[in-house]
PQR file of N, CA, C, O and H, with PARSE charges and radii, in Angstrom:
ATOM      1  N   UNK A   1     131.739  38.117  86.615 -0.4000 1.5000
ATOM      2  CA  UNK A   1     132.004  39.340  85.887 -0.0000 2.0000
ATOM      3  C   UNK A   1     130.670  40.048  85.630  0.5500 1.7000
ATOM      4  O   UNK A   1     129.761  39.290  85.291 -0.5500 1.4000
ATOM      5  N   UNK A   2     130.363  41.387  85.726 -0.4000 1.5000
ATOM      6  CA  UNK A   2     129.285  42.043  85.618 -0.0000 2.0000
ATOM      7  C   UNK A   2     129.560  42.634  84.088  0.5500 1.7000
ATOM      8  O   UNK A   2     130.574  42.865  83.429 -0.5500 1.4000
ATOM      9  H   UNK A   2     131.101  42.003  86.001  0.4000 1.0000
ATOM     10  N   UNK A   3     127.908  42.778  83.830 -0.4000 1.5000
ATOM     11  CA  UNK A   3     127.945  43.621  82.301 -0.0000 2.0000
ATOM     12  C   UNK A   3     128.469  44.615  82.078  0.5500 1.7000
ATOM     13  O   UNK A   3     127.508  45.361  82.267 -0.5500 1.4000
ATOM     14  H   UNK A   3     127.084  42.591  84.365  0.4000 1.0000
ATOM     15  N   UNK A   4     129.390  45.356  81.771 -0.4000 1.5000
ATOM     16  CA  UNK A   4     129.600  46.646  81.131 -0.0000 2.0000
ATOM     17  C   UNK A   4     128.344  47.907  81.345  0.5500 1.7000
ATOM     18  O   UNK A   4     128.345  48.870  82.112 -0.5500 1.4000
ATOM     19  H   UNK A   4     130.171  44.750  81.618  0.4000 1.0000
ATOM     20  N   UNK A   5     127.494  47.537  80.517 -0.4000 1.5000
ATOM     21  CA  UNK A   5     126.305  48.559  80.461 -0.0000 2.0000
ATOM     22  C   UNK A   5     125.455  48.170  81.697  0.5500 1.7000
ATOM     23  O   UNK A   5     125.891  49.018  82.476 -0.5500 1.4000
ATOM     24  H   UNK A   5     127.493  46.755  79.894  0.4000 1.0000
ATOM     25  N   UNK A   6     124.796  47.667  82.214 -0.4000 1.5000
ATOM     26  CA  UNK A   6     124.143  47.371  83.105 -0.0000 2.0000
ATOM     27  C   UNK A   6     124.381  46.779  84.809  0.5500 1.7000
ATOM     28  O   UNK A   6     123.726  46.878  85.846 -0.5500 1.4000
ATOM     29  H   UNK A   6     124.442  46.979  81.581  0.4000 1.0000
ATOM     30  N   UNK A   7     125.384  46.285  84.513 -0.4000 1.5000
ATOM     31  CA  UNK A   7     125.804  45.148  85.743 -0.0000 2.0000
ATOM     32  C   UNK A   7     125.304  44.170  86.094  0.5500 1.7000
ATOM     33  O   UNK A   7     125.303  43.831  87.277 -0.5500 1.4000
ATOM     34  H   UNK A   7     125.916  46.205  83.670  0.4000 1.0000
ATOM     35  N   UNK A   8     124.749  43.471  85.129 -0.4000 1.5000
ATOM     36  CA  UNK A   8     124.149  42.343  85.893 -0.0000 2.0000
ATOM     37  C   UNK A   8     125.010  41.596  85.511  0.5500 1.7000
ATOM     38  O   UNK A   8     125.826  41.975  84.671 -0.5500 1.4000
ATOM     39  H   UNK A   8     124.749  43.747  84.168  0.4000 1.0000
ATOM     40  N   UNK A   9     125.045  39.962  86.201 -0.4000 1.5000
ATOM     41  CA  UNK A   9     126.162  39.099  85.858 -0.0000 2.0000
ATOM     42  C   UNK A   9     125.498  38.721  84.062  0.5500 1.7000
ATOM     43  O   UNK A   9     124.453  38.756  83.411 -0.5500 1.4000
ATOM     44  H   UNK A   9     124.382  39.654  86.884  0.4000 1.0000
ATOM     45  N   UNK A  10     127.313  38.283  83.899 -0.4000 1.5000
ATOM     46  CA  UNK A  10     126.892  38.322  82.319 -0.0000 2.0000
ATOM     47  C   UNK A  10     126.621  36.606  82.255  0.5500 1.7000
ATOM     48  O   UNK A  10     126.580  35.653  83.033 -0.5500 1.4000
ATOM     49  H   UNK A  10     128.162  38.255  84.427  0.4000 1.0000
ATOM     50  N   UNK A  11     126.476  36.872  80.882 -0.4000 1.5000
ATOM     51  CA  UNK A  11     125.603  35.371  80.300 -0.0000 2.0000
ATOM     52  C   UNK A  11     126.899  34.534  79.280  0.5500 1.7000
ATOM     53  O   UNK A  11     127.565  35.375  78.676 -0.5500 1.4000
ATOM     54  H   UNK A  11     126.509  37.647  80.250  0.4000 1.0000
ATOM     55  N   UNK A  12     127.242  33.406  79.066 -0.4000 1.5000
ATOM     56  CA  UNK A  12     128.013  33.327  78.510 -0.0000 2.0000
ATOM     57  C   UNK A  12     128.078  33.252  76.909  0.5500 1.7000
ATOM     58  O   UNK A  12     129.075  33.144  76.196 -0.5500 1.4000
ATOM     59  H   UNK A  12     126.701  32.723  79.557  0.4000 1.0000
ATOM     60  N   UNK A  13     126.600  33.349  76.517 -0.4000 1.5000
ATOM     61  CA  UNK A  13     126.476  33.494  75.264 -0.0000 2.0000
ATOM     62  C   UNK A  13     126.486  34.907  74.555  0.5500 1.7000
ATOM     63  O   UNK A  13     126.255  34.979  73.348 -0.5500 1.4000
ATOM     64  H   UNK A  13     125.789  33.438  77.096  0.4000 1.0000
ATOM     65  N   UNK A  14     126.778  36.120  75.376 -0.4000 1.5000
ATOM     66  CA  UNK A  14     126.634  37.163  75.227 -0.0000 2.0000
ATOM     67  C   UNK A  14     128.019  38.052  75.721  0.5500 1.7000
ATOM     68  O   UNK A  14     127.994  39.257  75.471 -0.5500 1.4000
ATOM     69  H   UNK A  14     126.966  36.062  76.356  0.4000 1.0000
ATOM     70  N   UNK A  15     129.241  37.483  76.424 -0.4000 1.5000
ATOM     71  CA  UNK A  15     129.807  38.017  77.129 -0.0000 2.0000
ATOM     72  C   UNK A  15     130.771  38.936  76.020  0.5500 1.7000
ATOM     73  O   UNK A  15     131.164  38.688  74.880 -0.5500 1.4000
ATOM     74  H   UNK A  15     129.261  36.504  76.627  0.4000 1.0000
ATOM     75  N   UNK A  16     130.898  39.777  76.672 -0.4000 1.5000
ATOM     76  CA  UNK A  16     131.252  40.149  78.119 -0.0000 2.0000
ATOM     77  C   UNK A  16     130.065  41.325  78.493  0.5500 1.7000
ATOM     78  O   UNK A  16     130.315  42.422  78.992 -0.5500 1.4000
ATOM     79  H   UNK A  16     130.579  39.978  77.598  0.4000 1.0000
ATOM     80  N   UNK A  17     128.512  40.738  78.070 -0.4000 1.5000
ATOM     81  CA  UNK A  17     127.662  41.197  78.013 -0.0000 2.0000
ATOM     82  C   UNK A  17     126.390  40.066  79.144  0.5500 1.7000
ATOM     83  O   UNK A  17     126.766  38.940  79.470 -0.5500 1.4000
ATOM     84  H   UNK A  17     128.309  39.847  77.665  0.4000 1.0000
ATOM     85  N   UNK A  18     125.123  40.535  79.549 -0.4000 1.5000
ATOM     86  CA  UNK A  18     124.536  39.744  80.043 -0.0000 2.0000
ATOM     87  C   UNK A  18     123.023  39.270  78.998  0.5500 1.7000
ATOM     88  O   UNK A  18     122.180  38.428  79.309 -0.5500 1.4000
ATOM     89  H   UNK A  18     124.817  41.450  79.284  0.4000 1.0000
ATOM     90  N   UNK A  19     123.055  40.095  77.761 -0.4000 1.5000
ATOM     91  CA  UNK A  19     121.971  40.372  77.038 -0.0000 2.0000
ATOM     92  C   UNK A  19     121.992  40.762  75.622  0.5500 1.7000
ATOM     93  O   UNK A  19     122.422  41.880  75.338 -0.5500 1.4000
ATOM     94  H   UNK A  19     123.739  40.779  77.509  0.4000 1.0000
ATOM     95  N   UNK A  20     121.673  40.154  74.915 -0.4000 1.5000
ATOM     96  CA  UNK A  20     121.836  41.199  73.091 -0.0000 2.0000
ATOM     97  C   UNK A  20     121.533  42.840  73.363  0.5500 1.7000
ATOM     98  O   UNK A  20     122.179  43.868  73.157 -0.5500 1.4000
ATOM     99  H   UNK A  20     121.323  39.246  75.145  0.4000 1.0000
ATOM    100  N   UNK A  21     120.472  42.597  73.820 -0.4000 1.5000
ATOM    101  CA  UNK A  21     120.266  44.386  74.177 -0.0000 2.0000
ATOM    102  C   UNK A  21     121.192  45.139  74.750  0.5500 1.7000
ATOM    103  O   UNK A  21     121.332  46.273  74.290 -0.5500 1.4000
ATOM    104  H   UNK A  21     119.947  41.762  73.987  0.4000 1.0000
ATOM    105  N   UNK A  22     122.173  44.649  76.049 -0.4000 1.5000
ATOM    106  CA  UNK A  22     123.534  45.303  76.160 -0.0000 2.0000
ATOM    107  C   UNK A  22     124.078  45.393  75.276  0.5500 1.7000
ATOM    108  O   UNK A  22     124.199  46.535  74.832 -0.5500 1.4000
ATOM    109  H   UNK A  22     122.059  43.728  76.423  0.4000 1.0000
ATOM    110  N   UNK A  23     124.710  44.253  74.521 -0.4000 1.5000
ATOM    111  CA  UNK A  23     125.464  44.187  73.663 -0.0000 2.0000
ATOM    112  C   UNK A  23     125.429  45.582  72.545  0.5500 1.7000
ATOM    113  O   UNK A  23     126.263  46.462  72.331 -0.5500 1.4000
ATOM    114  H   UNK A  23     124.612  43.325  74.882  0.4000 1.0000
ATOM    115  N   UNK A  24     124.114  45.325  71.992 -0.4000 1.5000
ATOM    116  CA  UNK A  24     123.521  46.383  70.892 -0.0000 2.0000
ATOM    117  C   UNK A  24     123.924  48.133  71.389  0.5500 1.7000
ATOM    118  O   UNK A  24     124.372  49.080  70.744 -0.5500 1.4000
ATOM    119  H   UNK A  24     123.437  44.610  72.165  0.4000 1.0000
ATOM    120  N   UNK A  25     123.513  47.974  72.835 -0.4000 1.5000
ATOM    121  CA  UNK A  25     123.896  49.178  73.398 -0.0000 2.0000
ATOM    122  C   UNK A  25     125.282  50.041  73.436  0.5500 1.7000
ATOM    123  O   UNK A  25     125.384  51.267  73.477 -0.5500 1.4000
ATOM    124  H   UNK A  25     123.148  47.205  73.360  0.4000 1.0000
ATOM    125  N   UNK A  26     126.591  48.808  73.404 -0.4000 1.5000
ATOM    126  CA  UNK A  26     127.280  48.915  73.424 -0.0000 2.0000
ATOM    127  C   UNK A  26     127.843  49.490  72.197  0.5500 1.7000
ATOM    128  O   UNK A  26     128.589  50.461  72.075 -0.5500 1.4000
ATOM    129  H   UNK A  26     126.508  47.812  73.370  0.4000 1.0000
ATOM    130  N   UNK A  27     127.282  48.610  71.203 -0.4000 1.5000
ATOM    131  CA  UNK A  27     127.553  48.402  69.898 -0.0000 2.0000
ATOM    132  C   UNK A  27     127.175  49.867  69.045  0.5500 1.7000
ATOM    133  O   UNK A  27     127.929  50.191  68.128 -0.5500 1.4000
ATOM    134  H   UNK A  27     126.675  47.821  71.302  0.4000 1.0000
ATOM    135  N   UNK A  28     126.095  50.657  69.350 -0.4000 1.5000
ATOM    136  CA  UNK A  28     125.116  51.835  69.445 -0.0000 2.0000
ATOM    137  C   UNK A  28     126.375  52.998  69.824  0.5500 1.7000
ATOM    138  O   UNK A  28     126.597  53.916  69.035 -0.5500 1.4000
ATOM    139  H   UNK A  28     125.482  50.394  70.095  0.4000 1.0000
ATOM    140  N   UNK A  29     127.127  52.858  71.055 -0.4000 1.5000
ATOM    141  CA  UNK A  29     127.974  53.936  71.759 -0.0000 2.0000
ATOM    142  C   UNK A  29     128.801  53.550  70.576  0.5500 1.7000
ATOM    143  O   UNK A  29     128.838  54.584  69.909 -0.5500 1.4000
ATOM    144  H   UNK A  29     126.946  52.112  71.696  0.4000 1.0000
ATOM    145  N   UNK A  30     129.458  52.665  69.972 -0.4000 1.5000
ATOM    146  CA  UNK A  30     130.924  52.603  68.866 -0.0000 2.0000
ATOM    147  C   UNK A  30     129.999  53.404  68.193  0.5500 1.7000
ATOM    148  O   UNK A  30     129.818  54.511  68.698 -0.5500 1.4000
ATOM    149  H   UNK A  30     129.427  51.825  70.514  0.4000 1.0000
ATOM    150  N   UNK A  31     129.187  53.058  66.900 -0.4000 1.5000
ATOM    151  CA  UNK A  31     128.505  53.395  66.521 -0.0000 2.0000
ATOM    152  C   UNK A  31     128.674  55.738  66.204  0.5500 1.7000
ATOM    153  O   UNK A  31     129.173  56.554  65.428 -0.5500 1.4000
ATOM    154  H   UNK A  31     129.334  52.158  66.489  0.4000 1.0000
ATOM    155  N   UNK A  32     127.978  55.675  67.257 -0.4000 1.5000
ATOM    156  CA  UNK A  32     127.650  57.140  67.864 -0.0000 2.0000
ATOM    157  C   UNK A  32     128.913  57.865  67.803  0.5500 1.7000
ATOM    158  O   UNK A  32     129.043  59.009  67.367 -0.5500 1.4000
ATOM    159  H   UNK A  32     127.573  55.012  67.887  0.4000 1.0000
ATOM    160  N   UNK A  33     129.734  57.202  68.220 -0.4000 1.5000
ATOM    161  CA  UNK A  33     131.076  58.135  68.916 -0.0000 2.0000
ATOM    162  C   UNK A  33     131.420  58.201  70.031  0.5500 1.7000
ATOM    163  O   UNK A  33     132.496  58.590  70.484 -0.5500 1.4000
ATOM    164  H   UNK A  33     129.628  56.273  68.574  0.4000 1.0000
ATOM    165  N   UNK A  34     129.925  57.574  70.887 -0.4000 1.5000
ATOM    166  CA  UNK A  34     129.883  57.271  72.326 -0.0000 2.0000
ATOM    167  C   UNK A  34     131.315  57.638  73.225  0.5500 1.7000
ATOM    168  O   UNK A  34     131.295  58.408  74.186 -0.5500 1.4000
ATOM    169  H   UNK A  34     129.050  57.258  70.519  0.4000 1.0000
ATOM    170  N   UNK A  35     133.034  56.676  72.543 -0.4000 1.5000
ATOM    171  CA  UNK A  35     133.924  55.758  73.270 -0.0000 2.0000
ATOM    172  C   UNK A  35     134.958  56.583  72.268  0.5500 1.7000
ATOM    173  O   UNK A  35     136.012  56.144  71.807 -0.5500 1.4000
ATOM    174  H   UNK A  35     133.050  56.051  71.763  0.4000 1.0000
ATOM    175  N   UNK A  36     134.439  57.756  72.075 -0.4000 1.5000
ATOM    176  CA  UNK A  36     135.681  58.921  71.227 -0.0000 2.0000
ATOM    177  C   UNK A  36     136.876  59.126  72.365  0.5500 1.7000
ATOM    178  O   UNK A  36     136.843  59.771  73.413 -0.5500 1.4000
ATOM    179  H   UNK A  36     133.582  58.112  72.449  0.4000 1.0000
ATOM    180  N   UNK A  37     137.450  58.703  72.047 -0.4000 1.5000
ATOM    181  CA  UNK A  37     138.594  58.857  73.091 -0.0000 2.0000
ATOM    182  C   UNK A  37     139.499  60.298  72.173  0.5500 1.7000
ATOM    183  O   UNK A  37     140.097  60.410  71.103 -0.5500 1.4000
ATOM    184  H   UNK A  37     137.477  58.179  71.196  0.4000 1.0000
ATOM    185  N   UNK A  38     139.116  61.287  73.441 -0.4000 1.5000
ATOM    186  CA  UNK A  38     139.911  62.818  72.616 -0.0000 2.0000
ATOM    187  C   UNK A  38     141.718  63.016  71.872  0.5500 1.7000
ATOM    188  O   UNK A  38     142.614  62.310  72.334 -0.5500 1.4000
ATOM    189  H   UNK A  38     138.630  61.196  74.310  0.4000 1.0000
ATOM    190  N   UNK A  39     141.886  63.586  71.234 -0.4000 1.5000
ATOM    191  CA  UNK A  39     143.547  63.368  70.880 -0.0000 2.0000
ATOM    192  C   UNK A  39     144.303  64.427  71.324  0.5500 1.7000
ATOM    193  O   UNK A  39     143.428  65.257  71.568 -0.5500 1.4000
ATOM    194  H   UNK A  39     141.158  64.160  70.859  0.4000 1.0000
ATOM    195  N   UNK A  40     145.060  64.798  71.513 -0.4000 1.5000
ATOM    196  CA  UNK A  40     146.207  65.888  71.356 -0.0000 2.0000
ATOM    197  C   UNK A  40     146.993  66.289  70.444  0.5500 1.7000
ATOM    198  O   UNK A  40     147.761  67.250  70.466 -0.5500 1.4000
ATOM    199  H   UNK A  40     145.771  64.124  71.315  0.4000 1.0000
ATOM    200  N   UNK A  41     146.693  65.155  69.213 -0.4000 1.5000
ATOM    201  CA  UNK A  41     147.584  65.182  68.130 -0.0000 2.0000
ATOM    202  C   UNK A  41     147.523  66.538  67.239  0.5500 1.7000
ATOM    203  O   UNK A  41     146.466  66.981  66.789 -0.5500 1.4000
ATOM    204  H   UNK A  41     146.069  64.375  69.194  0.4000 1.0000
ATOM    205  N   UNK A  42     149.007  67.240  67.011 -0.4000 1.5000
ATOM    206  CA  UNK A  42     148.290  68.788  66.905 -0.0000 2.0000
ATOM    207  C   UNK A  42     147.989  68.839  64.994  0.5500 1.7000
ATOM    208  O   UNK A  42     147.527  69.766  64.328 -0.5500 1.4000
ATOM    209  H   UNK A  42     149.866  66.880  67.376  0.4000 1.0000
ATOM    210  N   UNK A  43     148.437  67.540  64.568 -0.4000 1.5000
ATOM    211  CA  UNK A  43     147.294  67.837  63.358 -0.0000 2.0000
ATOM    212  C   UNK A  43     145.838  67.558  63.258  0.5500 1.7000
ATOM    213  O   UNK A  43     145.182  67.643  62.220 -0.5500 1.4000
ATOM    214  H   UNK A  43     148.812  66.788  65.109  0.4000 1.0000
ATOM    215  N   UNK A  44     145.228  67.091  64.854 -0.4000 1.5000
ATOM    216  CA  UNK A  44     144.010  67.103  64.587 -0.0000 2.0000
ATOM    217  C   UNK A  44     143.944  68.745  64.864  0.5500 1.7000
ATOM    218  O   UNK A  44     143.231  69.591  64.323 -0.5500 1.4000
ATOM    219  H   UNK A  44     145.761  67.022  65.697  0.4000 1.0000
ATOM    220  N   UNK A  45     144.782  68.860  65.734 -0.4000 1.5000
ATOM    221  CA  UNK A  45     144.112  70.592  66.136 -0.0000 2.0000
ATOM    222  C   UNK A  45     144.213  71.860  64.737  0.5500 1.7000
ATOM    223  O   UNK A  45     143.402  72.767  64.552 -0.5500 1.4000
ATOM    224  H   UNK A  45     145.360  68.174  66.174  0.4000 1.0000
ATOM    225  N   UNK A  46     145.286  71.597  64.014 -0.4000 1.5000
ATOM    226  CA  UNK A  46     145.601  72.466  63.098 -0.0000 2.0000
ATOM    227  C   UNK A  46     143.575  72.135  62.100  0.5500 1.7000
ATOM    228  O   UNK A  46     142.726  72.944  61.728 -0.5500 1.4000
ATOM    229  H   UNK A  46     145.944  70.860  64.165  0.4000 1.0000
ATOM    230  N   UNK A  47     143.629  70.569  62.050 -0.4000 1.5000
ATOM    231  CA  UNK A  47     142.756  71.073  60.882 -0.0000 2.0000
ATOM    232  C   UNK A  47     141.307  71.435  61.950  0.5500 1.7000
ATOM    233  O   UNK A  47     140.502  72.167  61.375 -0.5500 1.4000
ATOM    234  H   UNK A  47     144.319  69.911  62.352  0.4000 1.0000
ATOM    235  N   UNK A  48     140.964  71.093  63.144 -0.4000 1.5000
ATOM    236  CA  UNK A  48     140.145  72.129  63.651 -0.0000 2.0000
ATOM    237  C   UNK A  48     139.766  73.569  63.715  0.5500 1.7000
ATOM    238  O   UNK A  48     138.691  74.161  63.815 -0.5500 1.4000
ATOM    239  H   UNK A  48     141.618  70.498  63.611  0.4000 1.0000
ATOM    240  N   UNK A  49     141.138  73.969  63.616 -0.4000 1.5000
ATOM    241  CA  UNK A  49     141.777  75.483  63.616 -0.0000 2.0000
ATOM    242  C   UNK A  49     140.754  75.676  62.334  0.5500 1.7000
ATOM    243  O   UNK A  49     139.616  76.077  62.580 -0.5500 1.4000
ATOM    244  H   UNK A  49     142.011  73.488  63.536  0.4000 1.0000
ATOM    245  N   UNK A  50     141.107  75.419  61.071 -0.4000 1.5000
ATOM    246  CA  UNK A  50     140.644  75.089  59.547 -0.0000 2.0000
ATOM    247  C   UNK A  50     138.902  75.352  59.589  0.5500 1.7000
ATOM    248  O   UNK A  50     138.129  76.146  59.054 -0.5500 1.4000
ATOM    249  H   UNK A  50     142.031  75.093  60.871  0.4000 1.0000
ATOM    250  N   UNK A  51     138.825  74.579  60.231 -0.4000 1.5000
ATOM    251  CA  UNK A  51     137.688  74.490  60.291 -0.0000 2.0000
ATOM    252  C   UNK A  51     136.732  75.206  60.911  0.5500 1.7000
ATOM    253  O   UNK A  51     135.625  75.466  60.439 -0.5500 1.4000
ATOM    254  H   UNK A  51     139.453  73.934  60.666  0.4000 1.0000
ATOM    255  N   UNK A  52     137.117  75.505  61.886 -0.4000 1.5000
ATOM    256  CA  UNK A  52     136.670  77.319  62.680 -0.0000 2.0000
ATOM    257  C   UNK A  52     136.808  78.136  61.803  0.5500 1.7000
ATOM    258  O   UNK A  52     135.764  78.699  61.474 -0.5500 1.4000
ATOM    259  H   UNK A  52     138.016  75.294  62.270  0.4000 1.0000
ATOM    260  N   UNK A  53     138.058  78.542  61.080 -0.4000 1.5000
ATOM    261  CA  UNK A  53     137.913  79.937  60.647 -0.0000 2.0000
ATOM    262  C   UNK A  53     136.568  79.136  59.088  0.5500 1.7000
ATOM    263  O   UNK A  53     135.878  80.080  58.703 -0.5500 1.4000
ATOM    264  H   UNK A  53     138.907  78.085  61.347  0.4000 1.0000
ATOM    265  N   UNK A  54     136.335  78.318  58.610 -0.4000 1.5000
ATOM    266  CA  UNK A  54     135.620  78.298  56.962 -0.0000 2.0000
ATOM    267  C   UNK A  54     134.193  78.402  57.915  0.5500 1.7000
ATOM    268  O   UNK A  54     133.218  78.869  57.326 -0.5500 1.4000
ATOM    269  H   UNK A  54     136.895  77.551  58.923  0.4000 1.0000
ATOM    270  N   UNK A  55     134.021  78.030  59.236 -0.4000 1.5000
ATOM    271  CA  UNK A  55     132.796  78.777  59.664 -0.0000 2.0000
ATOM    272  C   UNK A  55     132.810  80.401  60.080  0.5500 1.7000
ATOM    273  O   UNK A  55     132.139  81.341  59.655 -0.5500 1.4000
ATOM    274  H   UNK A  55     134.813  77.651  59.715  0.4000 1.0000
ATOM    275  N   UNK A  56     133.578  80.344  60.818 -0.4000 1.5000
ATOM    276  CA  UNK A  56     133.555  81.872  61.112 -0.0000 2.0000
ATOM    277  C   UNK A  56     133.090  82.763  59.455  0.5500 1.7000
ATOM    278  O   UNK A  56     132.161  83.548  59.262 -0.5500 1.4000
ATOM    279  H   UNK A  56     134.123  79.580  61.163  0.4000 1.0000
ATOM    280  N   UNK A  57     134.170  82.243  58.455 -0.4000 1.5000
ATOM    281  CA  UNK A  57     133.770  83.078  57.292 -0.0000 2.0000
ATOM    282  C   UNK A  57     132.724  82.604  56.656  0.5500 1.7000
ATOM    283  O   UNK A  57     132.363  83.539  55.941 -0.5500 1.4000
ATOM    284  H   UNK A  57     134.924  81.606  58.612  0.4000 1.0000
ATOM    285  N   UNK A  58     131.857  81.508  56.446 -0.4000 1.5000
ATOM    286  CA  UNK A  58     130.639  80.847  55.946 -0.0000 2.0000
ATOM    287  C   UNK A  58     129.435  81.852  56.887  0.5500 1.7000
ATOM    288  O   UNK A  58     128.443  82.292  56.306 -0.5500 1.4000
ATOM    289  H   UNK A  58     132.150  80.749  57.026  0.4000 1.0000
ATOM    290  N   UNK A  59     129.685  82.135  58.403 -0.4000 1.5000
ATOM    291  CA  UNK A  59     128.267  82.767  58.691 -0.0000 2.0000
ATOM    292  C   UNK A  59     127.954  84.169  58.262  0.5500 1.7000
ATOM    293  O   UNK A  59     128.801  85.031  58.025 -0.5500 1.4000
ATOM    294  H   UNK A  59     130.491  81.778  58.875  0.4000 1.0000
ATOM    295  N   UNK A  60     126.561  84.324  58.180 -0.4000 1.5000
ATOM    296  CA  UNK A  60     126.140  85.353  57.511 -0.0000 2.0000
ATOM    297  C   UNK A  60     126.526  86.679  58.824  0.5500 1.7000
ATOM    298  O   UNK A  60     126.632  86.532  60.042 -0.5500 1.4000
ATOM    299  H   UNK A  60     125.873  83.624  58.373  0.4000 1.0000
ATOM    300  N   UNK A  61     126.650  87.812  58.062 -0.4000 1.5000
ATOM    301  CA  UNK A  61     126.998  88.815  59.074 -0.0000 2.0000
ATOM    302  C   UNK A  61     125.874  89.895  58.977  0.5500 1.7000
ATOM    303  O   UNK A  61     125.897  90.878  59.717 -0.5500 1.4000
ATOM    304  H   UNK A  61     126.564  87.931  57.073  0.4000 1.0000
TER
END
C-alpha cells in the first residue's frame, strides 16, 4: 500500500502513512479545510446568500 501524501510504501507504525511527517501533513489538510468536501444543502446556500448581502451592505461606498 502506498502513502496517501507521498507514495512511498507505508510503514506499519504509521499506516496508512509511511512517516509522522505524512501523517502530520495529512492531519494539517483536516486541520485547514484541506478535505472540505462542498454541500448542496440549500440551507448552507440560504445562509451564504445572508452572508453576501451583510457584506455587500458592511462595504464602504
Amino acid at each position: 500500500m502506498a502513502c496517501p501524501i507521498c507514495e512511498k510504501p507505508t510503514e506499519t507504525a504509521f499506516r496508512p502513512f509511511c512517516s509522522k511527517r505524512c501523517a502530520d501533513v495529512d492531519l494539517a489538510k483536516w486541520f485547514t479545510g484541506g478535505y472540505a468536501i462542498p454541500a448542496d444543502d440549500p440551507e448552507d446556500a440560504e445562509e451564504l446568500e445572508i452572508q453576501l448581502q451583510h457584506t455587500e451592505r458592511d462595504k464602504p461606498h
